[in-house]
Each structure stands twice: as structure tokens, then as C-alpha cells.
PDB file with SEQRES, HELIX, SHEET and CRYST1 records, atoms N, CA, C and O in Angstrom:
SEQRES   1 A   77  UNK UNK UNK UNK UNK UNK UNK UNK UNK UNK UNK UNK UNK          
SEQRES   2 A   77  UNK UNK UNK UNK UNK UNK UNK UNK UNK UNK UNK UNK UNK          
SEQRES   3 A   77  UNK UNK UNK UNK UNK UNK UNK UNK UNK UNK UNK UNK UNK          
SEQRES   4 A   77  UNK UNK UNK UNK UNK UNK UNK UNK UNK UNK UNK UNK UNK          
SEQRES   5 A   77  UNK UNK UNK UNK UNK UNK UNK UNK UNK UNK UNK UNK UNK          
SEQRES   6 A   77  UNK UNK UNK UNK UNK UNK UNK UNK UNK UNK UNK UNK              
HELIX    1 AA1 UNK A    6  UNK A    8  5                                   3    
HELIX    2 AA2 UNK A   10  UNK A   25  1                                  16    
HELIX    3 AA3 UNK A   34  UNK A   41  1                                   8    
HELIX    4 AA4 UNK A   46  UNK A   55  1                                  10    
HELIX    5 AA5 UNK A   60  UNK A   68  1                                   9    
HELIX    6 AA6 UNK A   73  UNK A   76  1                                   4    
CRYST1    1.000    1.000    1.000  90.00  90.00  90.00 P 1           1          
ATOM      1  N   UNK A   1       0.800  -1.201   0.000  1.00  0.00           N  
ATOM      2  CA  UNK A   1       0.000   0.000   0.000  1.00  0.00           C  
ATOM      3  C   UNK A   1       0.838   1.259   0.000  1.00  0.00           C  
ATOM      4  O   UNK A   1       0.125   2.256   0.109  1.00  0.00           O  
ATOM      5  N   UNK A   2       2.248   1.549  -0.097  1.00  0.00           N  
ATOM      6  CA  UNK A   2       2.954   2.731  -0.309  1.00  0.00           C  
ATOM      7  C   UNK A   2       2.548   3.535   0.483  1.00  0.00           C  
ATOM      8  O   UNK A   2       2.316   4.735   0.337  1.00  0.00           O  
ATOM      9  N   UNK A   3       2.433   2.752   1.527  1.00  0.00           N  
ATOM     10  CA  UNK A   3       2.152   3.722   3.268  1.00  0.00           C  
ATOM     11  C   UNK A   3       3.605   4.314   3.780  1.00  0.00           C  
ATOM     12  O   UNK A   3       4.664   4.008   3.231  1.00  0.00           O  
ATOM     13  N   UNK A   4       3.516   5.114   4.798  1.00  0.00           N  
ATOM     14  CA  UNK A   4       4.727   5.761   5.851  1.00  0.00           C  
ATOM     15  C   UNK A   4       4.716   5.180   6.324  1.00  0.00           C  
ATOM     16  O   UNK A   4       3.654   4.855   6.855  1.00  0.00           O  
ATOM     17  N   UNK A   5       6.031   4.422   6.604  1.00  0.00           N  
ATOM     18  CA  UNK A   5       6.905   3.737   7.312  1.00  0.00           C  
ATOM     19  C   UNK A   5       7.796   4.558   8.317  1.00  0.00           C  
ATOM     20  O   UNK A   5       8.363   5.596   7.975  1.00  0.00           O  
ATOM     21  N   UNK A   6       7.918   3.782  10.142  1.00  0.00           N  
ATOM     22  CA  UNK A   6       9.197   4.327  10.658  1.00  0.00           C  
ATOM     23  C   UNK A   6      10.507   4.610   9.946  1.00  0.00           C  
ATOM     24  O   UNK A   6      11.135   5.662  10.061  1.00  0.00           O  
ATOM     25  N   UNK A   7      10.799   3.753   9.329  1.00  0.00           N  
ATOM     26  CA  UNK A   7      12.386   3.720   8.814  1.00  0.00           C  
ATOM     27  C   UNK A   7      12.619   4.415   7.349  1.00  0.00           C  
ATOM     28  O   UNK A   7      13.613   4.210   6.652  1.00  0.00           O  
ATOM     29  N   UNK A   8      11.454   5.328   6.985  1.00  0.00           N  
ATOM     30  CA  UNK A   8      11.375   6.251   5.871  1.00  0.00           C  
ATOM     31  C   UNK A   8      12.232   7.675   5.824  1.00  0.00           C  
ATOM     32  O   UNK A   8      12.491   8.547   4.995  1.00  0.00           O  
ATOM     33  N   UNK A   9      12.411   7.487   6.708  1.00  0.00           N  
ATOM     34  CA  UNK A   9      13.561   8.895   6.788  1.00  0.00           C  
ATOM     35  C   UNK A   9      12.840  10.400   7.710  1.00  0.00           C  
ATOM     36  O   UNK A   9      11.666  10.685   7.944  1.00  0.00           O  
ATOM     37  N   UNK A  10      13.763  10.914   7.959  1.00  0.00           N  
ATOM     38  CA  UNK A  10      13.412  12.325   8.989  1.00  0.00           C  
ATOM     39  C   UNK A  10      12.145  12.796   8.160  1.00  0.00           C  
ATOM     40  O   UNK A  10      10.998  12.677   8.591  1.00  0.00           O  
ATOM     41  N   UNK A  11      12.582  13.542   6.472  1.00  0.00           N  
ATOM     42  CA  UNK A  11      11.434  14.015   5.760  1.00  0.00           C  
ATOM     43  C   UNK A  11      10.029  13.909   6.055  1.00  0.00           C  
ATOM     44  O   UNK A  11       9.115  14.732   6.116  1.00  0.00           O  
ATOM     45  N   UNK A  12      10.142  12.263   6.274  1.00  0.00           N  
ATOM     46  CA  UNK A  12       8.914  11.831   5.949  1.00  0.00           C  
ATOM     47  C   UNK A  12       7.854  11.271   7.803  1.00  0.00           C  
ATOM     48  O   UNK A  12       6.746  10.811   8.079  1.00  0.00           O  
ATOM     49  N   UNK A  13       8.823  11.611   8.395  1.00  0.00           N  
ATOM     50  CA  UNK A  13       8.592  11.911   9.724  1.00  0.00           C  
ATOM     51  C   UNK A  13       8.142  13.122  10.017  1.00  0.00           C  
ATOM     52  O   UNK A  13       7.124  13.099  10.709  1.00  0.00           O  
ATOM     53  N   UNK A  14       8.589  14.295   9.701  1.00  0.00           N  
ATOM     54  CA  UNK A  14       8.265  15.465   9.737  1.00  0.00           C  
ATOM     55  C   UNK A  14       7.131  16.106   8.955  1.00  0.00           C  
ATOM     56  O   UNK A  14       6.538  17.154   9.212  1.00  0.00           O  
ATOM     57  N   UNK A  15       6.958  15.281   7.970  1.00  0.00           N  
ATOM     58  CA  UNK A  15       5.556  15.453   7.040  1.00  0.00           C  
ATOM     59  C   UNK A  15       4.463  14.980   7.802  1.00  0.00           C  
ATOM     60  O   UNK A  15       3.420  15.579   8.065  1.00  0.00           O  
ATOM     61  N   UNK A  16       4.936  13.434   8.245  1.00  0.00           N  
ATOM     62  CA  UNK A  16       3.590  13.279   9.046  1.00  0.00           C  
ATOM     63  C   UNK A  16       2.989  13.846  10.705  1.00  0.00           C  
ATOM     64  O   UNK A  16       1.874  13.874  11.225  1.00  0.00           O  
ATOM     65  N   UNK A  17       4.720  14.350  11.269  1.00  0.00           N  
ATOM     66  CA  UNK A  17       3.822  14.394  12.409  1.00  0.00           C  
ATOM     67  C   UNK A  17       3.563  16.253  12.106  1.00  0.00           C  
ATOM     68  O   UNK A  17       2.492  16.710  12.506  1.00  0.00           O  
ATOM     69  N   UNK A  18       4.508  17.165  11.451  1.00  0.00           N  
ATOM     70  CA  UNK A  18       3.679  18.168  10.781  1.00  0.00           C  
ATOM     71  C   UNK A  18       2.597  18.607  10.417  1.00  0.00           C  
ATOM     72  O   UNK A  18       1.797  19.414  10.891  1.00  0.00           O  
ATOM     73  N   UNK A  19       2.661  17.738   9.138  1.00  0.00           N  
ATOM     74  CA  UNK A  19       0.836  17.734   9.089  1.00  0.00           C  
ATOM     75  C   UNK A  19      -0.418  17.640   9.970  1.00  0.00           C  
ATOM     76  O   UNK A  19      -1.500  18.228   9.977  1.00  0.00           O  
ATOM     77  N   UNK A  20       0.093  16.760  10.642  1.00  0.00           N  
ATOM     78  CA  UNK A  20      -1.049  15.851  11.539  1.00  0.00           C  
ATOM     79  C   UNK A  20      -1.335  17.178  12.690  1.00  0.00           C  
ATOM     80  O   UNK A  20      -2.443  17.552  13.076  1.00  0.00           O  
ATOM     81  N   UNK A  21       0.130  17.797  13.130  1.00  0.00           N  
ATOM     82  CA  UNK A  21      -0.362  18.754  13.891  1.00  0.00           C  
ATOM     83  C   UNK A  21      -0.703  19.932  13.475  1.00  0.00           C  
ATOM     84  O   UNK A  21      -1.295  20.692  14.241  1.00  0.00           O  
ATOM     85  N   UNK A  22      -0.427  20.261  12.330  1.00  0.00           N  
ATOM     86  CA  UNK A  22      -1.142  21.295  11.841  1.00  0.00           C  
ATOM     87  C   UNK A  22      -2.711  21.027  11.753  1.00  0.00           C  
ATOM     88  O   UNK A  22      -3.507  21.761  12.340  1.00  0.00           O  
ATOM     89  N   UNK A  23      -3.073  20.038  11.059  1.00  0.00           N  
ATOM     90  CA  UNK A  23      -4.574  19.466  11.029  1.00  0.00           C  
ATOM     91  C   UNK A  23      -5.347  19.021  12.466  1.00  0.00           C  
ATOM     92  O   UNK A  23      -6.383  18.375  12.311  1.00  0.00           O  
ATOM     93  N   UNK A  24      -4.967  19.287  13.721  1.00  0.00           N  
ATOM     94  CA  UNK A  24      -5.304  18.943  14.661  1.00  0.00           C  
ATOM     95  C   UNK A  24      -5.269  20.811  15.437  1.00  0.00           C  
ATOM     96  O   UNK A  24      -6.000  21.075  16.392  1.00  0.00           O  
ATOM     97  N   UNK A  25      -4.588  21.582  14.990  1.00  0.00           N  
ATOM     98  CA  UNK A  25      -4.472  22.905  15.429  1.00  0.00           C  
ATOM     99  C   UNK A  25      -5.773  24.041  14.667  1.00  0.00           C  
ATOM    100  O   UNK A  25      -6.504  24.941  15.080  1.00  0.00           O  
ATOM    101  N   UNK A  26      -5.500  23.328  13.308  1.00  0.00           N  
ATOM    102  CA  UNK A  26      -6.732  24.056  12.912  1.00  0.00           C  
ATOM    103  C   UNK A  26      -8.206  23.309  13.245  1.00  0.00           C  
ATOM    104  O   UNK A  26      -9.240  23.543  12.619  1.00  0.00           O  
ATOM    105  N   UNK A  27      -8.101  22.512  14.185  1.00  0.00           N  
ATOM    106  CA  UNK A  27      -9.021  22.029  14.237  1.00  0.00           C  
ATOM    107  C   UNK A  27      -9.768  21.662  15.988  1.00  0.00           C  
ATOM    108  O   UNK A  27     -10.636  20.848  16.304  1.00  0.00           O  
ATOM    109  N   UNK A  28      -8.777  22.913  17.057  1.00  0.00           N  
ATOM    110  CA  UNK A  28      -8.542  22.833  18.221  1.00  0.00           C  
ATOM    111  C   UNK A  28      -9.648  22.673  18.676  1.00  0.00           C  
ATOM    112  O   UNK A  28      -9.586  22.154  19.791  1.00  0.00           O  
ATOM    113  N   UNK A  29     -11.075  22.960  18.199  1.00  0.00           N  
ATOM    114  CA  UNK A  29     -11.874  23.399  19.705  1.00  0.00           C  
ATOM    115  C   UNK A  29     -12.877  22.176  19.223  1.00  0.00           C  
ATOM    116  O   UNK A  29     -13.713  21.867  20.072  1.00  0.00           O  
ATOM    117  N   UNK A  30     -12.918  21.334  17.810  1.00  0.00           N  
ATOM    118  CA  UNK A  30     -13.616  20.504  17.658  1.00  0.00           C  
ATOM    119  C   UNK A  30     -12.926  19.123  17.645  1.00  0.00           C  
ATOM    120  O   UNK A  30     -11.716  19.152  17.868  1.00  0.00           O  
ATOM    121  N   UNK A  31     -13.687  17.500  17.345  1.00  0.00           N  
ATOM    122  CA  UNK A  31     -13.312  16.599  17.286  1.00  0.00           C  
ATOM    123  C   UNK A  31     -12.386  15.918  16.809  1.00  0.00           C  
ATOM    124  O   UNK A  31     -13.064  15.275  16.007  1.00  0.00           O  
ATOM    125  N   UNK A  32     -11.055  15.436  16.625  1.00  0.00           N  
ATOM    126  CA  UNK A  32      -9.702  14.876  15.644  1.00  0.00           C  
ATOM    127  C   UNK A  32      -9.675  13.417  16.175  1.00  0.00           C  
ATOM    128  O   UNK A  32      -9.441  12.822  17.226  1.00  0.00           O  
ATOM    129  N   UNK A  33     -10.209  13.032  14.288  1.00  0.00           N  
ATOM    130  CA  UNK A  33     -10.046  11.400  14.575  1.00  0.00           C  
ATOM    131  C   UNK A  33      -9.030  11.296  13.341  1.00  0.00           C  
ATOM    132  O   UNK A  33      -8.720  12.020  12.395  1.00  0.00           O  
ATOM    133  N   UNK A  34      -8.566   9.681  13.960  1.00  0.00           N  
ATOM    134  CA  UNK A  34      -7.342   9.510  13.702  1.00  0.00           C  
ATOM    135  C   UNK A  34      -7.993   9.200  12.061  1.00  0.00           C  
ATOM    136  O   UNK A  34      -7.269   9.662  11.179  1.00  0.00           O  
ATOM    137  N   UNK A  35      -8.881   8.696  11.714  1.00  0.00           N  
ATOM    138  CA  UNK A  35      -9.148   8.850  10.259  1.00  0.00           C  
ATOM    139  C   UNK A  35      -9.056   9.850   9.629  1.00  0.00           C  
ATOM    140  O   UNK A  35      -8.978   9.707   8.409  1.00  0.00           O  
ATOM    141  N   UNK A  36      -9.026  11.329  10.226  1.00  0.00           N  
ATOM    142  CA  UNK A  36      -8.818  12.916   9.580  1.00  0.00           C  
ATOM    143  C   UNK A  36      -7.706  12.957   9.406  1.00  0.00           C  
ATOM    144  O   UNK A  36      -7.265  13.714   8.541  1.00  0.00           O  
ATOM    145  N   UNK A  37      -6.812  12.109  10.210  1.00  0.00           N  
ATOM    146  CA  UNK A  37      -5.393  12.521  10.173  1.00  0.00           C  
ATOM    147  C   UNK A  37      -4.962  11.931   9.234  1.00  0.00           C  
ATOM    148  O   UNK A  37      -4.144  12.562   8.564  1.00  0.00           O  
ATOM    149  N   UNK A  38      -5.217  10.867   8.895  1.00  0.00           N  
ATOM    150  CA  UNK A  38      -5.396   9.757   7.813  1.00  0.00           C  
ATOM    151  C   UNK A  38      -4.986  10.230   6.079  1.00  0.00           C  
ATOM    152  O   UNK A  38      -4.015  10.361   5.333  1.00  0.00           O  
ATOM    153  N   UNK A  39      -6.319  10.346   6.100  1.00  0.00           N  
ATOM    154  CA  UNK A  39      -6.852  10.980   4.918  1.00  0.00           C  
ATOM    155  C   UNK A  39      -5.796  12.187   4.961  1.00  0.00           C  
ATOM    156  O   UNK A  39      -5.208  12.487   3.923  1.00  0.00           O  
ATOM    157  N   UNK A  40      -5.551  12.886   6.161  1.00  0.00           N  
ATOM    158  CA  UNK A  40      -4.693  14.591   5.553  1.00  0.00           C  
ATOM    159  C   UNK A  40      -3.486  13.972   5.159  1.00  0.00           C  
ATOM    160  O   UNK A  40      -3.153  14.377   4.045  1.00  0.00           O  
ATOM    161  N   UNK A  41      -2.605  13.045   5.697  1.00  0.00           N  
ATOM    162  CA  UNK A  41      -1.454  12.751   5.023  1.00  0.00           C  
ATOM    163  C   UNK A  41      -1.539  11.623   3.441  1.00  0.00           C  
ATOM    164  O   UNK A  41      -0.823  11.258   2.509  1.00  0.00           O  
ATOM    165  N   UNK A  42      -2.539  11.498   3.827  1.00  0.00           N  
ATOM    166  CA  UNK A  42      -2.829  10.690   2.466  1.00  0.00           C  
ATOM    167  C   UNK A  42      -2.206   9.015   2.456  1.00  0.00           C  
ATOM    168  O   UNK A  42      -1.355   8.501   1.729  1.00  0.00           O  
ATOM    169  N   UNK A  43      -2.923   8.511   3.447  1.00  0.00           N  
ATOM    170  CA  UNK A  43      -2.637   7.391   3.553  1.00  0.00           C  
ATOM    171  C   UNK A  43      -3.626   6.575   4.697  1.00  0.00           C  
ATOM    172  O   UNK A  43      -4.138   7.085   5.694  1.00  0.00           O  
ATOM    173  N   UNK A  44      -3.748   4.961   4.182  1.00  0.00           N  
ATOM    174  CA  UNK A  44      -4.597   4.384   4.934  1.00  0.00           C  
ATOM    175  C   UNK A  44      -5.202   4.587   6.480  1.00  0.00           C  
ATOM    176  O   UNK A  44      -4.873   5.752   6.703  1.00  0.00           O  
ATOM    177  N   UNK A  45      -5.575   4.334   7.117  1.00  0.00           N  
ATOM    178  CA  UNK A  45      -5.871   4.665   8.615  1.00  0.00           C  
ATOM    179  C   UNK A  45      -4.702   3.759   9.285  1.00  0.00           C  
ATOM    180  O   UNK A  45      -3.798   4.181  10.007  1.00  0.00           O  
ATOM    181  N   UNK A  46      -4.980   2.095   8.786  1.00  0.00           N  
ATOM    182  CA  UNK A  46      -4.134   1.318   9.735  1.00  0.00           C  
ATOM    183  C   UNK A  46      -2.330   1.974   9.619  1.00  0.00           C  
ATOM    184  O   UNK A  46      -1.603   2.234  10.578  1.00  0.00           O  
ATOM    185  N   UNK A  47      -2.026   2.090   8.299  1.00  0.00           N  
ATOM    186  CA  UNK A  47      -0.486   2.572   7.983  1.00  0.00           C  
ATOM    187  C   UNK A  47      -0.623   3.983   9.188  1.00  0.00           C  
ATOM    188  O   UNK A  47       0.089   3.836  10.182  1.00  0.00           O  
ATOM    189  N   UNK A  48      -1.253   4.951   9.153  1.00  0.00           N  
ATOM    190  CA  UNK A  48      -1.522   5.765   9.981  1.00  0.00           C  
ATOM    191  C   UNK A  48      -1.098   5.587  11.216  1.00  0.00           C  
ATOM    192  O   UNK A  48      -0.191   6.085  11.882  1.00  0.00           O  
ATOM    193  N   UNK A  49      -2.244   4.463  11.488  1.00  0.00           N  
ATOM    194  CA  UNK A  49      -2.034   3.937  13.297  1.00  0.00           C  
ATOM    195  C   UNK A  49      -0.554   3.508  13.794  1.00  0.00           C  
ATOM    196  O   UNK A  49      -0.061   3.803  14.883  1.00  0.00           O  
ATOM    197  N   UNK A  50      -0.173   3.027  13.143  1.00  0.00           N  
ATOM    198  CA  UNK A  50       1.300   2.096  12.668  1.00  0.00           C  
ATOM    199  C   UNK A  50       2.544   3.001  13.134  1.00  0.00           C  
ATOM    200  O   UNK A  50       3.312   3.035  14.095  1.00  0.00           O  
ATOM    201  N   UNK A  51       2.263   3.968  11.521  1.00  0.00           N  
ATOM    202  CA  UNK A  51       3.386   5.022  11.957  1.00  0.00           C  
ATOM    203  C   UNK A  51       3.801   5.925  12.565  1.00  0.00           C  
ATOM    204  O   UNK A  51       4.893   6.490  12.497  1.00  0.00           O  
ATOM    205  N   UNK A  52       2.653   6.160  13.401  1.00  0.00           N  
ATOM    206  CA  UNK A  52       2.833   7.658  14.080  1.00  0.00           C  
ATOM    207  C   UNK A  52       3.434   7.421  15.291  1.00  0.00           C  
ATOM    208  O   UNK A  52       4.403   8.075  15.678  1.00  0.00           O  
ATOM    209  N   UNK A  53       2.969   6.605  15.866  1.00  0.00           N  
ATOM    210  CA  UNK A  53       3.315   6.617  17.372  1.00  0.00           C  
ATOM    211  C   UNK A  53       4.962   5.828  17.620  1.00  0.00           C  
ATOM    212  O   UNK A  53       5.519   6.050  18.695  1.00  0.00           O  
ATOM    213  N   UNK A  54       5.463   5.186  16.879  1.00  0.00           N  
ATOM    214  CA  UNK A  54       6.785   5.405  16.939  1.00  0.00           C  
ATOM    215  C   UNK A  54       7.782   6.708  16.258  1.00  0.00           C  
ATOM    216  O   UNK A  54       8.841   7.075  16.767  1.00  0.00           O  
ATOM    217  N   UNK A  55       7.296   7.173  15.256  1.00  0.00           N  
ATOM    218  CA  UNK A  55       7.292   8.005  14.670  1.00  0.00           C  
ATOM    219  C   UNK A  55       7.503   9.861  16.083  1.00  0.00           C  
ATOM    220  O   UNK A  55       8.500  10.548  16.304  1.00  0.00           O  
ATOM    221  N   UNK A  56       5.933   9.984  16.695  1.00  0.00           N  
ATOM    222  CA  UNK A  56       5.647  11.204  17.040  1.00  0.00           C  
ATOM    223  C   UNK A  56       6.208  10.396  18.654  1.00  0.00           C  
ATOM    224  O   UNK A  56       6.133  11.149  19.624  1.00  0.00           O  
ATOM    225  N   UNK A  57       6.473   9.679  18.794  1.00  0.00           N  
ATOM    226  CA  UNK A  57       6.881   9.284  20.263  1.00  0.00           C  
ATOM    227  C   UNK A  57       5.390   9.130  21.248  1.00  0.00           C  
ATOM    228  O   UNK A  57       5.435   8.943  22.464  1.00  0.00           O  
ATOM    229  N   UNK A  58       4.021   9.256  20.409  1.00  0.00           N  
ATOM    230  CA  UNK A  58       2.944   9.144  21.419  1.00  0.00           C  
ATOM    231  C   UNK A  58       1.802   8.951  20.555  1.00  0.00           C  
ATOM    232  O   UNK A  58       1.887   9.069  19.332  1.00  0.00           O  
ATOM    233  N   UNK A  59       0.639   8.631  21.219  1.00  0.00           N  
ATOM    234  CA  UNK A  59      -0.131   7.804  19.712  1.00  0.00           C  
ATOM    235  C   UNK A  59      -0.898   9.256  19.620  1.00  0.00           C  
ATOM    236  O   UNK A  59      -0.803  10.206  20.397  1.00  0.00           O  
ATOM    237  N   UNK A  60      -1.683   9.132  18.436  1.00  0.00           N  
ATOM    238  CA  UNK A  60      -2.347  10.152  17.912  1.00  0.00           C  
ATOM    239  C   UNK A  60      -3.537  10.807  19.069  1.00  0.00           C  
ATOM    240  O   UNK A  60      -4.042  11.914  18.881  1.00  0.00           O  
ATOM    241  N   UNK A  61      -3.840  10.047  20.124  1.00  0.00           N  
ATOM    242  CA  UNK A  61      -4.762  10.395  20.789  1.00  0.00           C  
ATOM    243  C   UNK A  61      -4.251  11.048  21.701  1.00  0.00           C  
ATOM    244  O   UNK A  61      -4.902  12.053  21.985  1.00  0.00           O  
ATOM    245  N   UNK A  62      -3.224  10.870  22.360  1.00  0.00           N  
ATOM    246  CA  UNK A  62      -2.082  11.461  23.635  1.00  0.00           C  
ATOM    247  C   UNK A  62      -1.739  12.788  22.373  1.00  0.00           C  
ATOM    248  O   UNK A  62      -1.846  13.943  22.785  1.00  0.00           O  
ATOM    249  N   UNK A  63      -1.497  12.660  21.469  1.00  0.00           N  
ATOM    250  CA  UNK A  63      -1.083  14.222  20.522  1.00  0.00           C  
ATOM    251  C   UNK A  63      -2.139  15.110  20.554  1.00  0.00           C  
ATOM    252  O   UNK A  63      -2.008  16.317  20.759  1.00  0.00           O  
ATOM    253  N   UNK A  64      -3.356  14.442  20.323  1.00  0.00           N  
ATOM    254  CA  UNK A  64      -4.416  15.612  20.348  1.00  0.00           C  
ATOM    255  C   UNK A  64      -4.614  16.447  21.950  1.00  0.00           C  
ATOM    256  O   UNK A  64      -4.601  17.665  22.125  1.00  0.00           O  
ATOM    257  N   UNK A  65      -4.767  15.528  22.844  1.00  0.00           N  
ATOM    258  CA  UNK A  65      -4.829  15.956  24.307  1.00  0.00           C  
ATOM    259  C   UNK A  65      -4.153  16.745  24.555  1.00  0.00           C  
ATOM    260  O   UNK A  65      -4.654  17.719  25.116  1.00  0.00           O  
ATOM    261  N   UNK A  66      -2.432  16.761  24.233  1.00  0.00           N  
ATOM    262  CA  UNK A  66      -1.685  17.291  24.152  1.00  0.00           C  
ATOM    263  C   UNK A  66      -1.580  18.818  24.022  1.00  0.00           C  
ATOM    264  O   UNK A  66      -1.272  19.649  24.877  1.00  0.00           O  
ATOM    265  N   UNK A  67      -1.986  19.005  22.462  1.00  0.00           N  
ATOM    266  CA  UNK A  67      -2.358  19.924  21.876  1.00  0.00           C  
ATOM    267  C   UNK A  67      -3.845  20.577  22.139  1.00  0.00           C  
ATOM    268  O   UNK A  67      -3.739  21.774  21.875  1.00  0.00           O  
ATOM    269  N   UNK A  68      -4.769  20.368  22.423  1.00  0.00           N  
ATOM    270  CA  UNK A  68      -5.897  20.781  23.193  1.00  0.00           C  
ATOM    271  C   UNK A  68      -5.290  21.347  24.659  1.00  0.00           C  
ATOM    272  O   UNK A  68      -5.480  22.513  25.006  1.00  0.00           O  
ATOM    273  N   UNK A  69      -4.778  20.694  25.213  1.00  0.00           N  
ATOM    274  CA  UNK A  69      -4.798  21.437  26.753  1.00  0.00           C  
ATOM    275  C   UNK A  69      -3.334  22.231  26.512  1.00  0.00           C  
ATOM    276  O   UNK A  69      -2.811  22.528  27.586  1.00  0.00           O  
ATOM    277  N   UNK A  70      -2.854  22.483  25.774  1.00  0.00           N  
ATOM    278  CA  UNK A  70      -1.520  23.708  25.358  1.00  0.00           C  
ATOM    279  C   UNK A  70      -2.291  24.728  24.790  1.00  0.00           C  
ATOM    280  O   UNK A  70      -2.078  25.936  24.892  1.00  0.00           O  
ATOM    281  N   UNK A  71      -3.172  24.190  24.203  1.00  0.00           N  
ATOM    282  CA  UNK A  71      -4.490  26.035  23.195  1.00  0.00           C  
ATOM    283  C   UNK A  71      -4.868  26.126  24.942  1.00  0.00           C  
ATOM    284  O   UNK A  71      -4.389  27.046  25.606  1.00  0.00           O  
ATOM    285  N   UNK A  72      -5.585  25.289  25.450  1.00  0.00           N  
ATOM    286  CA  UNK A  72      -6.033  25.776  26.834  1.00  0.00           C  
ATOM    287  C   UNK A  72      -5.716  26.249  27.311  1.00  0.00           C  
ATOM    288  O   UNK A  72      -6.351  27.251  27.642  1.00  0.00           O  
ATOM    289  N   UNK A  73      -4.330  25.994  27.864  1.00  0.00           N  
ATOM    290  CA  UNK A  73      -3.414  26.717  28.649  1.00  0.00           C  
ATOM    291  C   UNK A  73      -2.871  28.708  28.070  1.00  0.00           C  
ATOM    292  O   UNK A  73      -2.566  29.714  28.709  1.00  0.00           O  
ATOM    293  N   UNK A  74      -2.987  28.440  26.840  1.00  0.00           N  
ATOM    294  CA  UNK A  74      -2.733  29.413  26.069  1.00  0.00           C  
ATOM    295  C   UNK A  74      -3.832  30.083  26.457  1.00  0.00           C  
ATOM    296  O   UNK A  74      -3.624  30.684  27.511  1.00  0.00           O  
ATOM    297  N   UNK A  75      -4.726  30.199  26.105  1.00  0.00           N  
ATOM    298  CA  UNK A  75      -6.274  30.673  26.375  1.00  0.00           C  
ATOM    299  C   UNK A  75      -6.176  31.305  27.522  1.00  0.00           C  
ATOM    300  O   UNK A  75      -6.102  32.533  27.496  1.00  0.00           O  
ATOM    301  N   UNK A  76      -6.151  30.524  28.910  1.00  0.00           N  
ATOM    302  CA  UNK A  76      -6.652  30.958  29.956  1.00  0.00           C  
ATOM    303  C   UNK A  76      -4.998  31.924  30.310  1.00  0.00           C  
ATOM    304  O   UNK A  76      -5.050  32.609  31.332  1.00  0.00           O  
ATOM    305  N   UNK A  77      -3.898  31.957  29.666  1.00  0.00           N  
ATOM    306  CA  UNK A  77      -3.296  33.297  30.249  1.00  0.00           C  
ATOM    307  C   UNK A  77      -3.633  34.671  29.369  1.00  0.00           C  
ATOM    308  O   UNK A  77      -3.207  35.764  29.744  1.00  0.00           O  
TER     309      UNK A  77                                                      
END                                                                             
């Protein structure tokens, strides 16, 4: 399936967890499923599931939380 792979190189590490957080930032105050993230890098869900979390060091769901309570934090100063 010409999915992202860990061992694809920095580039292609940085594309996905890039993207993914860009598409999860513009998308702060509503729902991010890992199928949005999917589809934004352009690739299956499971290859998705696969690569990210060795990849971003945390799975896509710990990234969104992440990033939700950092806008929060941002917010409330």
C-alpha cells in the first residue's frame, strides 16, 4: 500500500507528524479522529495507526490531548 513507514527517513517523519499537527491545530476546539489525520497525510488509517506513534513518540490520541490542553493553557493566560 505505499504507506509511511518508521524507517522512511526524517522528511517523511516530519511530514507526518507536521501535518497531523497542523490538522489537529486548525481544528482545536472541535473533534480529531485519527481517520482525519489519515486521509490529511494521504494514507490508509491502519499505515496511519502504525506510523505515528513510533514516529511522534505518542499515539495520535495522547497528541491531540496534548495539543488541546496547550491552546487551553494558552487561552486561559
Amino acid at each position: 500500500m505505499g504507506g509511511v513507514h518508521p524507517e522512511s527517513g526524517a522528511a517523511q517523519r516530519d511530514d507526518l507528524i507536521g501535518a497531523s499537527e497542523c490538522f489537529i491545530g486548525d481544528r482545536i476546539a472541535g473533534p480529531v479522529y485519527v481517520a482525519d489525520l489519515a486521509r490529511r497525510v494521504k494514507i490508509s488509517v491502519s499505515d496511519f495507526a502504525h506510523a505515528y506513534p513510533p514516529q511522534a513518540r505518542e499515539s495520535p490520541f495522547c497528541t491531540v490531548r496534548r495539543l488541546k490542553l496547550e491552546a487551553a493553557q494558552r487561552f486561559l493566560l
